[in-house]
N, C-alpha and C positions, 0 to 999 in steps of 0.2 A: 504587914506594915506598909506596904507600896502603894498596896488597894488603899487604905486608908490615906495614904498621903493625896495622893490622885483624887480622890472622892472628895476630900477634903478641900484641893485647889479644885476642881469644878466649882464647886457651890462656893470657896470666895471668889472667884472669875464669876459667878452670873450676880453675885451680893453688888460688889466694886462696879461691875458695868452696869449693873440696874442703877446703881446711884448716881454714877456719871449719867447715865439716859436722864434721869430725872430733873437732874441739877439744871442740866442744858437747857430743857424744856422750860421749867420753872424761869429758868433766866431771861428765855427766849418771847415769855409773856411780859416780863418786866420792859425789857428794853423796846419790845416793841407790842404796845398792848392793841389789842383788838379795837375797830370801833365801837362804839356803843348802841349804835343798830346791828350789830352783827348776828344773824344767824346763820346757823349751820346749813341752808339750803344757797346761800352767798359764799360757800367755804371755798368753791372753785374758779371765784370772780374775784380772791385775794389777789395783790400786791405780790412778785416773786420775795422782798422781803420777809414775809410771814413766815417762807419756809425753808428758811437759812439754817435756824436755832434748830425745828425738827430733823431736819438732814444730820446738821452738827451733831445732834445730841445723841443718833443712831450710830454713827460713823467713830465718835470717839469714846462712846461708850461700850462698842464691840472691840474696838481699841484696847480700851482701856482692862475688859473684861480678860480679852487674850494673853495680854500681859501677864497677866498675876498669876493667871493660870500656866504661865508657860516661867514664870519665874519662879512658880512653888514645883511644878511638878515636875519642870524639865531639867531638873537637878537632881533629882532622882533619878532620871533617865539615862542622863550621862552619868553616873558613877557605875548604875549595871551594864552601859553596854563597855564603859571601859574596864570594868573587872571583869565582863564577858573576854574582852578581846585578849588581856592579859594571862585570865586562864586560857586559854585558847594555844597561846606562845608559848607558857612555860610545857603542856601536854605535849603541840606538835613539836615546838620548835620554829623560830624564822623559813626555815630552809625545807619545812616536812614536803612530801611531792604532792600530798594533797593541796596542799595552798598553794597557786600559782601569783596569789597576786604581792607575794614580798617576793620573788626573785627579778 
């Protein structure tokens, strides 16, 4: 059930960040559109404006991606390693000699 949880937030963490990449990009034509002579051999003679929206769209789209992924799966994470830690206490005990680091 873990693996499926985890497997599950990966693929909506790249779905969610892919659509943020997009969204950005798409938007990033609108506001500010190309000129009408433009080709792609002129693409390194743009305006630093041009590449605001692509920066943007990379930036908060891995954002955005990490996010989801770290809100669906890392909740999962913290409940095993605190029922890790819990069984752990009631077995050794606070005080066992092996664990130095509760005294």
């Amino acid at each position: 059930m873990v693996y499926l949880r985890i497997t599950l937030s990966i693929l909506l963490g790249l779905l969610s960040g892919g659509m943020v990449n997009g969204s950005f990009i798409h938007l990033g034509s609108k506001v500010f559109p190309y000129p009408s002579n433009f080709s792609m051999d002129l693409f390194y003679t743009l305006p630093l404006k041009y590449y605001l929206f692509p920066f943007l769209a990379h930036a908060l789209g891995t954002l955005s991606g990490c996010l989801v992924y770290l809100r669906i799966a890392a909740k999962q994470a913290c409940v095993s390693s605190a029922a890790k830690l819990h069984g752990a206490m009631q077995v050794h005990g606070p005080n066992h000699p092996k664990d130095k680091s509760w005294s």
